[in-house]
C-alpha positions in Angstrom: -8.2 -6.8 -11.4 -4.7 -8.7 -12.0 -6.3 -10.9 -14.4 -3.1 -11.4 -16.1 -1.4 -12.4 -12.7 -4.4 -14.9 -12.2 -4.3 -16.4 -15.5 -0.3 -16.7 -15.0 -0.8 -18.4 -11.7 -3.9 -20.8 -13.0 -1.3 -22.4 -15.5 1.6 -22.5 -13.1 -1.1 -24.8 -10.7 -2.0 -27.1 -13.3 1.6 -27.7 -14.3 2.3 -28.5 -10.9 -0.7 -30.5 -10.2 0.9 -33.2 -12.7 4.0 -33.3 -11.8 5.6 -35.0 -8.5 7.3 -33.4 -6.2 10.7 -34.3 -5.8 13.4 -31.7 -6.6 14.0 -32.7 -9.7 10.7 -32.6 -10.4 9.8 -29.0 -9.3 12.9 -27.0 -10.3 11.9 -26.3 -13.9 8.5 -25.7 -12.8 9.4 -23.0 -10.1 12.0 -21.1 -12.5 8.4 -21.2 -14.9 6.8 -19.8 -11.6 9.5 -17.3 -11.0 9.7 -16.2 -14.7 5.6 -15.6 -14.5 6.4 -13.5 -11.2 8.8 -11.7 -12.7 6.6 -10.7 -16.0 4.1 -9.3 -13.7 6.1 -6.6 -12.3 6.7 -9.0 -8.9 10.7 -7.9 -7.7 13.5 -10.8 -8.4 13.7 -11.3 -4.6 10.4 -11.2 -4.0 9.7 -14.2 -6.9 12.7 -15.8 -5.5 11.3 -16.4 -2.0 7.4 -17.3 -3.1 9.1 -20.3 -5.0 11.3 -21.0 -2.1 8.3 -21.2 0.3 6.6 -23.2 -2.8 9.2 -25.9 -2.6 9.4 -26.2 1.3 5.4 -26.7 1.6 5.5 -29.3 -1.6 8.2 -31.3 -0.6 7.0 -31.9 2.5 3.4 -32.8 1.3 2.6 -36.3 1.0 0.2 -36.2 -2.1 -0.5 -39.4 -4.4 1.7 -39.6 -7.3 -1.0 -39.8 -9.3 -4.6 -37.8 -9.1 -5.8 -35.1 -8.4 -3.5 -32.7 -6.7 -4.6 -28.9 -7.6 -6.0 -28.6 -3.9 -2.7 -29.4 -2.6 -0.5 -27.2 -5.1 -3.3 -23.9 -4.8 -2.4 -24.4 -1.2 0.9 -24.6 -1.1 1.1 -21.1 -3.2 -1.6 -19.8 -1.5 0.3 -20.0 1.7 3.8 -19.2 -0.2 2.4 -15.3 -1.6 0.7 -15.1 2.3 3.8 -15.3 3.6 5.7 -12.5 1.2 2.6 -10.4 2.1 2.3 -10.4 5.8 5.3 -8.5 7.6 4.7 -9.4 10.6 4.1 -5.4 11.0 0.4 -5.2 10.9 -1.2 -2.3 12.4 -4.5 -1.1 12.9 -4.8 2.7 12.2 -8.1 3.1 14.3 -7.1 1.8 17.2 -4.1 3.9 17.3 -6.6 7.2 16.7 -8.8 5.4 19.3 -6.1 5.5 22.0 -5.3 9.0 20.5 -8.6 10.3 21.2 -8.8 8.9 24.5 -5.4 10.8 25.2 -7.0 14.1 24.5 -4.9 14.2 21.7 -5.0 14.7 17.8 -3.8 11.8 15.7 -2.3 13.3 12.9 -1.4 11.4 9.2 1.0 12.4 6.8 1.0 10.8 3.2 3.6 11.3 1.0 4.3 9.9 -2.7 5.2 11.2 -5.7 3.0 13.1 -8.6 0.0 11.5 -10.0 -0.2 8.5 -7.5 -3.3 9.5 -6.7 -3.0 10.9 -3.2 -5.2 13.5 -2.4 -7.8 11.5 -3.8 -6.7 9.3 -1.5 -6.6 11.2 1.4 -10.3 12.5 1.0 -11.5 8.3 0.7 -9.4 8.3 3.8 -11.4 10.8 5.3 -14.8 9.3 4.6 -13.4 6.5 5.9 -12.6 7.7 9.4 -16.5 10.4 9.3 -18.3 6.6 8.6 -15.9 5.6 11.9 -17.6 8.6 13.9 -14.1 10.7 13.7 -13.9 14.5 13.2 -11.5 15.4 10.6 -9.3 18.6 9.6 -7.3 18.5 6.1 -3.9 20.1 5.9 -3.1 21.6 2.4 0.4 20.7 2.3 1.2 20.9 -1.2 1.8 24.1 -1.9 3.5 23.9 -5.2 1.2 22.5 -7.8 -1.4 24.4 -9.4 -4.6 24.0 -8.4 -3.5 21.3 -5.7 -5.0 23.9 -2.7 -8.2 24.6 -4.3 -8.2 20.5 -5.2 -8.0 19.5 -1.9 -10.8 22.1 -1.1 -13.3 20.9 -3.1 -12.8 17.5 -1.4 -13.3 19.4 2.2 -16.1 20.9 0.9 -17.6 18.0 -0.6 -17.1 15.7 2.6 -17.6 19.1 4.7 -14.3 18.7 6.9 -12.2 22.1 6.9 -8.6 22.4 5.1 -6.0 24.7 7.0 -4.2 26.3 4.0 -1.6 29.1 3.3 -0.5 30.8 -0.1 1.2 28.5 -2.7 4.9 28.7 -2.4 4.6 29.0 1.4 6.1 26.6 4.3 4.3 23.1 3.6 6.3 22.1 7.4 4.0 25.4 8.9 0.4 24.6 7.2 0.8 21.0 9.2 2.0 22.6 12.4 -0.9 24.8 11.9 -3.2 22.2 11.3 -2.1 20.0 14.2 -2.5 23.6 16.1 -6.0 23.7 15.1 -7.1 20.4 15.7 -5.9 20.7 19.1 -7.6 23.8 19.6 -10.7 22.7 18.4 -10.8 19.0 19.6 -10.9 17.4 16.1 -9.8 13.9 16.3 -7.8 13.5 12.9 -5.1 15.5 11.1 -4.6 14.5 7.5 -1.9 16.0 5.9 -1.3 16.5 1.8 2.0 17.2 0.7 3.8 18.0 -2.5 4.1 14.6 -5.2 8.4 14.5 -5.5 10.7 11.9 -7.6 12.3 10.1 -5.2 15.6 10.5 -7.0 15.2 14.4 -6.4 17.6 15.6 -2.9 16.7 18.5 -2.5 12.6 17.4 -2.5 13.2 14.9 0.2 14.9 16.7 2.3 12.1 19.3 2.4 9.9 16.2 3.1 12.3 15.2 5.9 11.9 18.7 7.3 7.7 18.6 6.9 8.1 15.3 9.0 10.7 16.6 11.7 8.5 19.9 12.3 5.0 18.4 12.3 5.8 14.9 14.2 3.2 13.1 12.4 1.8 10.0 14.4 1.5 8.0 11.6 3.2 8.1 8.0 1.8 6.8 4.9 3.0 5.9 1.4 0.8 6.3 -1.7 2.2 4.3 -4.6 0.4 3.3 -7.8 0.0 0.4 -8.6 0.1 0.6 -12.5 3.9 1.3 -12.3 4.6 -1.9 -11.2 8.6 -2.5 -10.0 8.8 1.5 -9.9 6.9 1.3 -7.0 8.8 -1.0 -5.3 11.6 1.2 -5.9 9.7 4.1 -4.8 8.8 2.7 -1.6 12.2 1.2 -0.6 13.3 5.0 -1.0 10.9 7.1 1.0 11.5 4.0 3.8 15.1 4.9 3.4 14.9 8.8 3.4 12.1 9.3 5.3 10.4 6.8 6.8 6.8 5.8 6.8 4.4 2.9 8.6 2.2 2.0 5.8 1.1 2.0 2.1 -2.0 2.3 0.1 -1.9 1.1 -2.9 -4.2 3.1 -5.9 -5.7 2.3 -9.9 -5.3 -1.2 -8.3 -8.8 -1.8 -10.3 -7.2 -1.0 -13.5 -4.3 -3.2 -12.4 -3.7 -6.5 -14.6 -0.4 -7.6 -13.2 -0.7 -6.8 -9.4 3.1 -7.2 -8.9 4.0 -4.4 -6.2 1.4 -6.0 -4.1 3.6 -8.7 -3.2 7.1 -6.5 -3.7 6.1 -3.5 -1.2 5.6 -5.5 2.1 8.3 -7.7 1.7 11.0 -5.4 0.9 10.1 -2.5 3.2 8.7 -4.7 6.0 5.6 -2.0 5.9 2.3 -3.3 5.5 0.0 -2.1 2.9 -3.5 -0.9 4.8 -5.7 -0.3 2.0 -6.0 -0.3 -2.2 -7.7 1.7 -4.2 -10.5 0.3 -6.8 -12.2 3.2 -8.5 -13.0 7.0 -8.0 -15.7 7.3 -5.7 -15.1 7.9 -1.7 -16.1 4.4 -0.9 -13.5 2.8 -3.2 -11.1 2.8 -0.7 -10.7 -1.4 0.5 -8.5 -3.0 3.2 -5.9 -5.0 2.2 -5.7 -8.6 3.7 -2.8 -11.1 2.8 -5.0 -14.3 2.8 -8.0 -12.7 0.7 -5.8 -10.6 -1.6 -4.0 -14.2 -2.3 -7.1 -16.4 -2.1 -8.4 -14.1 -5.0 -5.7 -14.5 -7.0 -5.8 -18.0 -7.0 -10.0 -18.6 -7.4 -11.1 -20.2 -10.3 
């Protein structure tokens, strides 16, 4: 995972670590930082501000001129891609379906992305997730455009034994999650998870159908699937569903297969939306939590 990131970053702190740290010192150094930021699909802003926050915390250490100093450099960039990553905007989805179940009302979750991300996959991890948690669960079949996404989604709900509210393909995607929402209220399940139809971004008309599944249904909670392979198409990805439609969180998925790791510093930063879990393989439990200070501790271990 990221291994080309990590090797990138290993040679950057062993630059560092013998070199002083006045200005002059560091400025050719950080460009080689920003440069190895950039190659692994990390935004231009985004590499801009981890080698600002590099050069604050370095300047300001005193370190011997001579010695050792990896400690003080794996720090310093520890603390500098910690900073890119946490948004201030963290946000704990089971609490908020805690407080929603103590309200005597569904929590419902809609996750949008674009094709091949990865997200009803996704979604059914998700759902183990919340059945390990003690939650009951109802999947709402949202997508109804691609063949064989219904009958997909199915054999997840029949797999993980949760029901999926579903209508014929080419019907309402806004009415199978008021339906669902309907249902779960009806019923008292505690979670609505709503699949909906993979769009480009750059594609009108499909957002403003997604706008219209989000006006209709009211979700509680939005999230963004995004795949990490594609690197700074992500980014760009993300920035526009914020834009057009809005949503609270991210997962990130194939991050296992993912040797540059770049839109894992880019997404947070840039859309201020924190990125709840990543995806490392195919089975339901390969869903993990994403935490700024492991994620960045792991890229910098030896």
């Amino acid at each position: 995972m990221f291994e080309k990131l990590r090797k990138g970053l290993k040679g950057i702190v062993s630059k560092i670590s013998n070199s002083g740290f006045t200005d002059k010192d560091l400025e050719p150094l950080l460009w080689d930082l920003q440069i190895q930021l950039i190659s692994n699909d990390v935004s231009v802003e985004v590499a801009e501000k981890v080698c600002v926050e590099m050069k604050e915390r370095l300047m300001g250490t005193n370190a011997p001129r001579f010695g050792d100093k990896s400690d003080v450099v794996r720090t310093a960039l520890r603390e500098s891609l910690e900073a890119v990553m946490d948004c201030n905007n963290k946000l704990n989805i089971f609490e908020k379906i805690s407080q929603s179940k103590k309200d005597g009302e569904p929590f419902s979750v809609m996750f949008v992305g674009i094709n091949g991300t990865g997200k009803t996959t996704t979604i059914a991890k998700f759902t183990h997730k919340l059945q390990e948690a003690g939650y009951s669960v109802v999947l709402a079949s949202g997508d109804t455009y691609r063949a064989g996404a219904i009958e997909q989604l199915e054999e997840h709900g029949r797999r993980l034994g949760v029901r999926v509210i579903r209508h014929k393909y080419g019907s309402d995607a806004a009415a199978v999650g008021f339906d669902a929402v309907e249902h779960a209220r009806a019923q008292g399940i505690d979670v609505v998870l709503i699949d909906t139809a993979g769009r480009m971004q750059t594609n009108r008309n499909l957002m403003d159908e997604l706008q219209k599944v989000k006006r209709v249904v009211d979700p509680n909670f939005t999230i963004m699937i995004l795949d990490s392979l594609i690197g700074n198409d992500a980014t760009e990805q993300a920035m526009t569903f914020n834009d057009f439609i809005g949503f609270d969180a991210a997962i990130l998925t194939k991050v296992d297969a993912d040797a540059k790791g770049g839109s894992s510093l880019s997404v947070p930063y840039l859309t201020g939306k924190p990125v709840l879990y990543v995806g490392v393989g195919q089975e339901y439990d390969d869903l993990e939590p994403f935490d700024a200070q492991r994620f960045a501790e792991k890229l910098l271990a030896d």
